[in-house]
C-alpha positions as CSV (number, residue, x, y, z in Angstrom):
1,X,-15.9,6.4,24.8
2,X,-18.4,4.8,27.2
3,X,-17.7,1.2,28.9
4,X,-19.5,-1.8,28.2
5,X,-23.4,-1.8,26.8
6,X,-24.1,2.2,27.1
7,X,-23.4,4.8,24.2
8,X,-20.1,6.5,23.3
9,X,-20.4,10.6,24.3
10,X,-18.7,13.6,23.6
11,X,-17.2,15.5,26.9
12,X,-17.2,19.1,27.3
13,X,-14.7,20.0,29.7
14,X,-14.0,23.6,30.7
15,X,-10.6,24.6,30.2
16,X,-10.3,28.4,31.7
17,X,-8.3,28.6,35.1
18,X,-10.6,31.3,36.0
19,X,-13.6,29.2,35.6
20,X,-15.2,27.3,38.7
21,X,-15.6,24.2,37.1
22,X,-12.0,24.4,35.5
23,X,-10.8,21.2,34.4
24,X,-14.1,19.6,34.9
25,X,-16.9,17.7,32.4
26,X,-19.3,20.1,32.3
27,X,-21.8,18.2,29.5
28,X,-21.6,14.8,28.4
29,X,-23.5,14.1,24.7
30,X,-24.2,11.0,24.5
31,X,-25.0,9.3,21.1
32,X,-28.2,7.3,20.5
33,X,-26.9,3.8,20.4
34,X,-23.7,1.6,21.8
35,X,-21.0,0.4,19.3
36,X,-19.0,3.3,17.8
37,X,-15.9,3.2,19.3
38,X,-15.8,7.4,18.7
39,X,-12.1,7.7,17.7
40,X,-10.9,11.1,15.4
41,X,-12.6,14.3,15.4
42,X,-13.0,16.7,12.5
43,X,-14.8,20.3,11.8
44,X,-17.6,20.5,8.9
45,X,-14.8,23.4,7.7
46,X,-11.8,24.9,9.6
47,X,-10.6,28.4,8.8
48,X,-9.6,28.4,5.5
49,X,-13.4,28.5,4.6
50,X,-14.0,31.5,6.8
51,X,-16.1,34.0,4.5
52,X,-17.5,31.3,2.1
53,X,-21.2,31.8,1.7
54,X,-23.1,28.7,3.6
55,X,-19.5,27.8,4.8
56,X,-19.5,28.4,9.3
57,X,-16.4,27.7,10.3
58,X,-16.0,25.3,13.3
59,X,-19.7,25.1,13.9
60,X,-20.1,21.3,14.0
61,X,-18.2,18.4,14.9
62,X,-17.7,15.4,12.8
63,X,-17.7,12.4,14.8
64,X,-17.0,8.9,13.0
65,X,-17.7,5.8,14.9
66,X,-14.8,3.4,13.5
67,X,-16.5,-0.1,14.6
68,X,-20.6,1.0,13.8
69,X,-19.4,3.6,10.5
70,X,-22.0,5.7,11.9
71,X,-20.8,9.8,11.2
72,X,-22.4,11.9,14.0
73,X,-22.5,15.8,12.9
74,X,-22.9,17.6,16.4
75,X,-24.0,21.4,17.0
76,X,-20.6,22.9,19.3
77,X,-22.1,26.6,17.8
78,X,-25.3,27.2,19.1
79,X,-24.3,26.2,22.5
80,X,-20.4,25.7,22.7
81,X,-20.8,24.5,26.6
82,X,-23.5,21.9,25.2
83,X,-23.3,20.6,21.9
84,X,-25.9,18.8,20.9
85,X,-26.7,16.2,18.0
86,X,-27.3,18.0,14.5
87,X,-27.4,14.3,12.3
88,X,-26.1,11.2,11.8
89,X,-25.4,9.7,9.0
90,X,-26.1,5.6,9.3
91,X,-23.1,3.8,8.7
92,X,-25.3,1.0,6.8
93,X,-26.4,3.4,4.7
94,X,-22.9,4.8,3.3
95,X,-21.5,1.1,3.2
96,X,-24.7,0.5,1.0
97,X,-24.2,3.4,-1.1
98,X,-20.1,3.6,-1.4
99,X,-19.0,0.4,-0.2
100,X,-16.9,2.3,3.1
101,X,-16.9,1.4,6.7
102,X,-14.5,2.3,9.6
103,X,-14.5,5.9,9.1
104,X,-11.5,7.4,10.9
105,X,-10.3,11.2,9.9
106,X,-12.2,14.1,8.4
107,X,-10.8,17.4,6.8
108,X,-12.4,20.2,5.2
109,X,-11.7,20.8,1.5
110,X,-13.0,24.1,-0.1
111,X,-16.3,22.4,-1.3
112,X,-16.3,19.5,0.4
113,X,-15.8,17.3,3.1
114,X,-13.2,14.4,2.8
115,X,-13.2,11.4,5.5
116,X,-11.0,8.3,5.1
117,X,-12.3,4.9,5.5
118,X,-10.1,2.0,6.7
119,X,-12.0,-0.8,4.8
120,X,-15.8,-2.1,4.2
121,X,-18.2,-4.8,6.2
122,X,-19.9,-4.7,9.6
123,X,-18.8,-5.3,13.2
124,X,-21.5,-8.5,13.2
125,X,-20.7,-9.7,10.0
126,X,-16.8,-9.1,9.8
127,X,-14.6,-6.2,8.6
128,X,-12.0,-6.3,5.6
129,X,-9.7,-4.1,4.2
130,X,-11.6,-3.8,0.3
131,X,-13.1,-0.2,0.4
132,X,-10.4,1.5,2.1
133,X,-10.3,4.9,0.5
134,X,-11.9,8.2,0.7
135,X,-15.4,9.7,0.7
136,X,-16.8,13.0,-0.3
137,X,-19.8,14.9,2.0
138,X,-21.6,18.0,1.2
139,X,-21.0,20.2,4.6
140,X,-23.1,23.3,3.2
141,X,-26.1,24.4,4.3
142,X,-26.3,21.3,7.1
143,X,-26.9,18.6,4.9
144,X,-23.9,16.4,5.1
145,X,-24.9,14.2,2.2
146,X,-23.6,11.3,0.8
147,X,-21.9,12.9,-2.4
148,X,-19.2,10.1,-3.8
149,X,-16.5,8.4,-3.6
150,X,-13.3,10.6,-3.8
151,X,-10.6,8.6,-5.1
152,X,-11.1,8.0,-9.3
153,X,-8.7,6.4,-11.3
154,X,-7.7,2.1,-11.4
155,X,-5.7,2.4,-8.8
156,X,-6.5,2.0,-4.7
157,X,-4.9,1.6,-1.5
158,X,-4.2,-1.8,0.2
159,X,-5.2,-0.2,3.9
160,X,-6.4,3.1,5.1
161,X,-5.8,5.5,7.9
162,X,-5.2,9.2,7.7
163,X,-4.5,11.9,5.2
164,X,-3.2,15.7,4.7
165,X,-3.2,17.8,1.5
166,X,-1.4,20.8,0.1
167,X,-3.5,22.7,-2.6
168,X,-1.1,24.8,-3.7
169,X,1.0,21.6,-4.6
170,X,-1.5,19.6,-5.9
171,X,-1.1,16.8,-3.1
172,X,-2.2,14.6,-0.7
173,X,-0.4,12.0,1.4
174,X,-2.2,9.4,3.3
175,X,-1.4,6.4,5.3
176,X,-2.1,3.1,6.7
177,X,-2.9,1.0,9.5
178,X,-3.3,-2.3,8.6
179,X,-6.1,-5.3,8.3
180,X,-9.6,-4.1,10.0
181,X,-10.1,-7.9,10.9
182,X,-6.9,-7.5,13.0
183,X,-6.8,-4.3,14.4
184,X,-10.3,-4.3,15.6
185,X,-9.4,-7.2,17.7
186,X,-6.2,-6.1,19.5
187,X,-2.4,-6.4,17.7
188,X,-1.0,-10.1,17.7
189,X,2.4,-9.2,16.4
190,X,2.4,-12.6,14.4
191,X,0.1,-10.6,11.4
192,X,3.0,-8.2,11.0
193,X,5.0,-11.0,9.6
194,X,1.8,-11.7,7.9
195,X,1.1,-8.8,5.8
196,X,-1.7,-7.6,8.1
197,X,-0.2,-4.1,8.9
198,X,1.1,-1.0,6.9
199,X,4.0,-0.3,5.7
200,X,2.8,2.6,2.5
201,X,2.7,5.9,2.5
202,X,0.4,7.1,-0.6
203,X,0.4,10.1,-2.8
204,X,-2.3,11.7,-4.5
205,X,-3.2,14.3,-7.0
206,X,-5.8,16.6,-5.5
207,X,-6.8,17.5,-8.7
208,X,-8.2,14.6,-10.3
209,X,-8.5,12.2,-6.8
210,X,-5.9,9.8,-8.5
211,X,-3.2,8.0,-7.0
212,X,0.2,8.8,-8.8
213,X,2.6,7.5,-5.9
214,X,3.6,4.6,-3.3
215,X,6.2,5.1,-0.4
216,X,7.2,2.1,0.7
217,X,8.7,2.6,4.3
218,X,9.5,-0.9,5.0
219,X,8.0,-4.6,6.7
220,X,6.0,-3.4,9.5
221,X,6.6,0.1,9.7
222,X,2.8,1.1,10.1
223,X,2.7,5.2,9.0
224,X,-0.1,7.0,11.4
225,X,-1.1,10.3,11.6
226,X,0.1,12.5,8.1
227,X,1.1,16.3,9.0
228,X,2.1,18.8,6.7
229,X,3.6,22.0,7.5
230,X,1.0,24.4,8.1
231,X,2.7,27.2,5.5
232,X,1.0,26.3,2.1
233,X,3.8,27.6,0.5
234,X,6.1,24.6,2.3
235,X,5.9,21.1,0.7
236,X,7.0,19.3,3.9
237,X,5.4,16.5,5.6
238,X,5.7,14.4,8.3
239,X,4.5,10.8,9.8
240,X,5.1,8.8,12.6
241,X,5.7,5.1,12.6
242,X,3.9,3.4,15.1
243,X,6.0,0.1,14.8
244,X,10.2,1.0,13.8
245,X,9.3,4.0,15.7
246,X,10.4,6.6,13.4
247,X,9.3,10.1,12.2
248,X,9.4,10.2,8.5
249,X,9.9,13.9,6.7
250,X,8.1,13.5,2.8
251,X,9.5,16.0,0.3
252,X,8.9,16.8,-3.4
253,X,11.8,15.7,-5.9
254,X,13.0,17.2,-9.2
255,X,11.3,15.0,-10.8
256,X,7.3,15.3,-9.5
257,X,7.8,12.3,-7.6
258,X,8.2,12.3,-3.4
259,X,10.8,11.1,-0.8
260,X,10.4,9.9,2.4
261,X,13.6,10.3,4.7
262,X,14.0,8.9,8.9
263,X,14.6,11.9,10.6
264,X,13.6,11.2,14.4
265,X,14.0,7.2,15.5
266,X,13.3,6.6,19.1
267,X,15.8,4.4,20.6
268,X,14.6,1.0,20.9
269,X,14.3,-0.7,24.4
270,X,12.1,-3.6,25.5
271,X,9.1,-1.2,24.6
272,X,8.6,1.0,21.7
273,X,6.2,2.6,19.6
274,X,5.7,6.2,18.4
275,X,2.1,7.9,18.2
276,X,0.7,10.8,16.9
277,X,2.7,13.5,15.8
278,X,1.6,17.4,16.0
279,X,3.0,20.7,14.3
280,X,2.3,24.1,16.4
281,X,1.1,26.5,13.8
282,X,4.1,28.7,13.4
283,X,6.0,25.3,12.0
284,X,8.5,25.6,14.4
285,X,8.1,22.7,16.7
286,X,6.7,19.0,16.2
287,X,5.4,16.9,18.9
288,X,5.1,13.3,19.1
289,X,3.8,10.6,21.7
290,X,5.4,7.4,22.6
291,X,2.0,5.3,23.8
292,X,3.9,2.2,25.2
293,X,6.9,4.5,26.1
294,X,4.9,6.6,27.9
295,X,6.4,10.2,26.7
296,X,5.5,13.0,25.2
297,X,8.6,14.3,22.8
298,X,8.9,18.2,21.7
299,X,11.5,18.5,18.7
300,X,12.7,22.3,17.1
301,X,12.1,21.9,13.7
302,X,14.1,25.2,12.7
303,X,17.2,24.1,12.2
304,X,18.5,21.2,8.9
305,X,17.0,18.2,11.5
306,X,14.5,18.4,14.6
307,X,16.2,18.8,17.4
308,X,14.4,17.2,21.2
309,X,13.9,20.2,23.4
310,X,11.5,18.9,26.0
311,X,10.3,15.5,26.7
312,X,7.9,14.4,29.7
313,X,6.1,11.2,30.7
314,X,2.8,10.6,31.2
315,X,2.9,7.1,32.2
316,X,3.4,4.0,30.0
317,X,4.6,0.4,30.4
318,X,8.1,1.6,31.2
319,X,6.7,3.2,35.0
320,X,8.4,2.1,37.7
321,X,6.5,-0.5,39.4
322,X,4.8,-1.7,36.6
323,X,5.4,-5.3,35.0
324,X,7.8,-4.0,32.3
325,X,11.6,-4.2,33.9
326,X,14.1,-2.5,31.3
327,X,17.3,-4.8,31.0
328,X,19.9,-2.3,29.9
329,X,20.4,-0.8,33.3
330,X,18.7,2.8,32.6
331,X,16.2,4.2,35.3
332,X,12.3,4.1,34.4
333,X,10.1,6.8,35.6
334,X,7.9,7.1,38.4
335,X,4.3,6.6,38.3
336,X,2.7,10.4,37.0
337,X,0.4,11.0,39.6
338,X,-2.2,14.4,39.5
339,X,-4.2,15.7,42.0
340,X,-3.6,12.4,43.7
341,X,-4.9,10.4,40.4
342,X,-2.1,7.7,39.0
343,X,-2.9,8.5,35.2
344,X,-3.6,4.7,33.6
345,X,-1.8,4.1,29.9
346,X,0.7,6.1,28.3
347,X,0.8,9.8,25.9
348,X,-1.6,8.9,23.1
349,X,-3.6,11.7,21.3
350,X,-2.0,15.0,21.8
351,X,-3.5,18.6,21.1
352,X,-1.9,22.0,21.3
353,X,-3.8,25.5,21.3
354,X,-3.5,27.9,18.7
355,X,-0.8,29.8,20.2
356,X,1.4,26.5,21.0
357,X,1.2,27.1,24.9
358,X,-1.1,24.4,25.9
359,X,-0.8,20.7,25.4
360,X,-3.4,19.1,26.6
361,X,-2.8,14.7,26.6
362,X,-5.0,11.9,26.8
363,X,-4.0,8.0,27.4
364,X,-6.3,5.9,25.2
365,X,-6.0,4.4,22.3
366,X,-8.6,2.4,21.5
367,X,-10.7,-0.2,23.4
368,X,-9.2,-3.7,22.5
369,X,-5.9,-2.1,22.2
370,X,-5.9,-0.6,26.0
371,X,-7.2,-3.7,27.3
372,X,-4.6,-5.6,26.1
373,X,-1.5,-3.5,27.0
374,X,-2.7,-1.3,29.8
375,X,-5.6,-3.2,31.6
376,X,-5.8,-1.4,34.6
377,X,-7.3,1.3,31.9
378,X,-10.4,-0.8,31.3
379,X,-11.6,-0.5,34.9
380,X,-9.7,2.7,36.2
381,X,-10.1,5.0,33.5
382,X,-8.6,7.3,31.1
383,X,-7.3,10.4,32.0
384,X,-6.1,14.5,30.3
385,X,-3.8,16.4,31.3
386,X,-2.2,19.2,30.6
387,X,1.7,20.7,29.8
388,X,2.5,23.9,29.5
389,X,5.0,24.3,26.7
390,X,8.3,26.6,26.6
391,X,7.7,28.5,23.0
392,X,10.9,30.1,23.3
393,X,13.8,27.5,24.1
394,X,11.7,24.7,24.0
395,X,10.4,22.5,27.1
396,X,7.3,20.8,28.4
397,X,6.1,20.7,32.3
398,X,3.1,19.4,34.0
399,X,0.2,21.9,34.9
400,X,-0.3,20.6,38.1
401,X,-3.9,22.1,38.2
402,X,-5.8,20.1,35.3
403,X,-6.7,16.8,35.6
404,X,-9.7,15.1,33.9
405,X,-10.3,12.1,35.6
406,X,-12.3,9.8,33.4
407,X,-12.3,7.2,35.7
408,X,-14.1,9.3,38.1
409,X,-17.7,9.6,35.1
410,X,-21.3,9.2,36.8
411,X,-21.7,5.7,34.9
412,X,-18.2,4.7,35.6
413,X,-14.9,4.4,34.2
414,X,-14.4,5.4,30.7
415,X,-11.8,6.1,28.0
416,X,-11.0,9.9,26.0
417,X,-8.8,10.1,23.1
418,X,-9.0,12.6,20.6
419,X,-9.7,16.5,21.7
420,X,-10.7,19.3,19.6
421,X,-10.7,23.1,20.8
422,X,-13.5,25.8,19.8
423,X,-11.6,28.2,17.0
424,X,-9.6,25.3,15.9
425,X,-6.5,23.7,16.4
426,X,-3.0,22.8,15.2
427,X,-4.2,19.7,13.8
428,X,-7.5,20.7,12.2
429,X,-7.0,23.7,9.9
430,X,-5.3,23.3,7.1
431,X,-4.1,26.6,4.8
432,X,-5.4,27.0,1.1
């Protein structure tokens, strides 16, 4: 995401040790006008759709901007080392048409694409939480279009976020972050208290797009990112809760109904708050980032609870020498400093290869949110790095080689969040 007045773009950054520009932004795409705040990336259809006639797996990008609702469909086939823009789909035109705005994830369905939307209005004229729900796109043959709303049924949820289905169960699971007219601006705490902010985890029947379930998790909780088990055969998801700070497990019942269960809490200190979560495709281990903490958390998930293996930090308020001083006597870390770069903000979005050996970090959340708890972001950049991961016993360490500087861009600082890898990725394909 670009600073001030210019347009958001996509980086391209080589990621072979062999190459010569390893670790490096080798094309920038930049998208035709300011005001998206670019934020989750998707594929028109990961590899469960490989072999479906008009159906290229991981052949475009699907790029929502959250604040303009614009959905940018970018070419990473043709030219994987220069994508360029395919279409975009003007966010006035689906909140005239389906009443959505703030787009936030996409996943691929087996005729379909499905992409959350957090509420409805504009950045000028105001955002509210009305409209939050789900929208259906026609990914064959390049079109993209506008095909309906996805959700049927009298019911609807109060906020949106994310989402992750099981086919062979019938189910989907999505989440929530809160208010649109709050979060856009920064968190004030005070609209916790106020009702503002998530606390629901939701349950749907694939089948007939209805909602049949609510999980409530509790005042404040705020359920992110919704990961099932990559196994189709497993019925076993997983959230984290950005506010207690807990990793929820959600499992079927006897009775057709769903449970939600605290099976990871991060111990509170003067900062908290868990992030993203990520499964490595054999379902063994689940990773999760602590944003304010600063840390990324691996955890075994093969034994009756997930178990911390490896934990590192990337930063976060907790660094030594920052303004944060922790009053119950513990040590904080040092600054993480790479190839002579002190990396601004904490673990936010994480990403791990296919074969679970790479974990590749970035330290932004979004705009209002980084200014407000890690300024020094806003004019020093983001940055990614990389940790190489133990896949036997567990175990994370820095690569001391890769460093993306984004502080370093031709048009100045900027801030990276979400990454997506050609072939796909633990977080991107999901089994039929």
């Amino acid at each position: 995401m670009e600073k001030g007045t210019k347009p958001d773009y996509l980086a391209t950054v080589d990621v072979d040790p062999k190459s010569p520009t390893y670790s490096q932004v080798i094309h920038r795409l930049h998208m035709a006008e300011p005001g998206d705040e670019l934020h989750h990336l998707g594929w028109n259809a990961c590899s469960s759709c490989r072999g479906q006639t008009g159906r290229p797996t991981h052949s475009f990008i699907v790029a929502p901007g959250v604040l303009s609702g614009n959905i940018h469909i970018i070419d990473v086939k043709s030219d994987p080392k220069a994508p360029k823009l395919h279409k975009t789909i003007p966010g006035p035109e689906i909140l005239s048409k389906v009443g959505a705005a703030l787009p936030h994830t996409t996943h691929c369905a087996p005729d379909e694409l499905i992409m959350s939307f957090m509420g409805s209005g504009t950045a000028k004229d105001g955002f509210k939480p009305e409209g939050a729900g789900f929208v259906s796109f026609d990914p064959r043959r390049g079109t993209f279009e506008i095909k309906r709303r996805w959700e049927a049924g009298p019911k609807a949820p109060t906020f949106g976020y994310d989402f992750w289905y099981q086919l062979r169960h019938d189910v989907m699971i999505s989440s929530e972050w809160g208010d649109p007219d709050c979060f856009t601006k920064g968190f004030n705490p005070g609209h916790v208290s106020e009702g503002k902010y998530g606390n629901k985890l939701y349950v749907w029947n694939f089948k007939d797009h209805t909602l049949k379930q609510e999980i409530d998790l509790g005042a404040g909780a705020i359920p992110l990112e919704v990961r099932f088990l990559h196994n189709p055969e497993k019925p076993v998801a997983f959230t984290g809760c950005a506010l207690s700070s807990e990793m929820i497990q959600i499992t079927p019942k006897s009775d057709g109904q769903w449970a939600a269960k605290c099976v990871i809490k991060v111990d509170p200190i003067p900062v908290t708050g868990a992030g993203p979560d990520r499964i490595s495709m054999d379902d063994r281990f689940l990773y999760l980032s602590n944003w304010l903490h600063g840390d990324v958390r691996q955890y075994d998930l093969s034994g009756e609870e997930p178990k911390l293996v490896g934990q590192f930090f990337v930063g976060g308020s907790m660094k030594r020498g920052g303004p944060v001083k922790r009053t119950d006597g513990e040590e904080q870390p040092e600054a993480l400093v790479v190839k002579g770069v002190e990396i601004q903000g904490g673990a936010q979005m994480v990403q791990l290869s296919l074969d679970g050996k790479r974990l590749y970090v970035s330290t932004s959340l979004f705009s209002s949110w980084d200014k407000q708890f890690y300024p020094d972001m806003a004019t020093r950049g983001a940055q990614m790095i990389q940790l190489d991961v133990d896949t036997e016993k567990g175990g994370l360490t820095l690569n001391p080689d890769f460093l993306v500087d984004f502080g370093q861009e031709p048009d100045g600082p900027v801030l990276c969040h979400e990454m997506r890898l050609p072939g796909g990725d633990c977080t991107s394909d999901i089994f039929l």
